[in-house]
Steps between C-alpha positions, in 0.01 A plus 500: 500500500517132613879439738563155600647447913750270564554245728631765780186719440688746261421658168645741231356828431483567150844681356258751307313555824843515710630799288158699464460484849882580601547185726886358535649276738419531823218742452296454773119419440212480711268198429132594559149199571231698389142340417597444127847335551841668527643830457870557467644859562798629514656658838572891478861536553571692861 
């Protein structure tokens, strides 16, 4: 899927994806460089 950032560097994750993937506001997610490009995963609660 093809996300557009915004002039502060930001971009929207997909509603569809949002729900599959249980994110809200202020779910914390880890932002991963690997070889290929990025990787965005979501923080286990503690």
């Amino acid at each position: 899927m093809r996300v557009t950032i915004d002039q502060s560097g930001r971009f929207v994750i997909p509603k569809a994806v949002r729900d599959r993937l249980r994110l809200e506001a202020g779910t914390a997610v880890e932002i991963v460089e690997d070889g290929a490009g990025l990787r965005i995963e979501p923080v286990p609660p503690d």
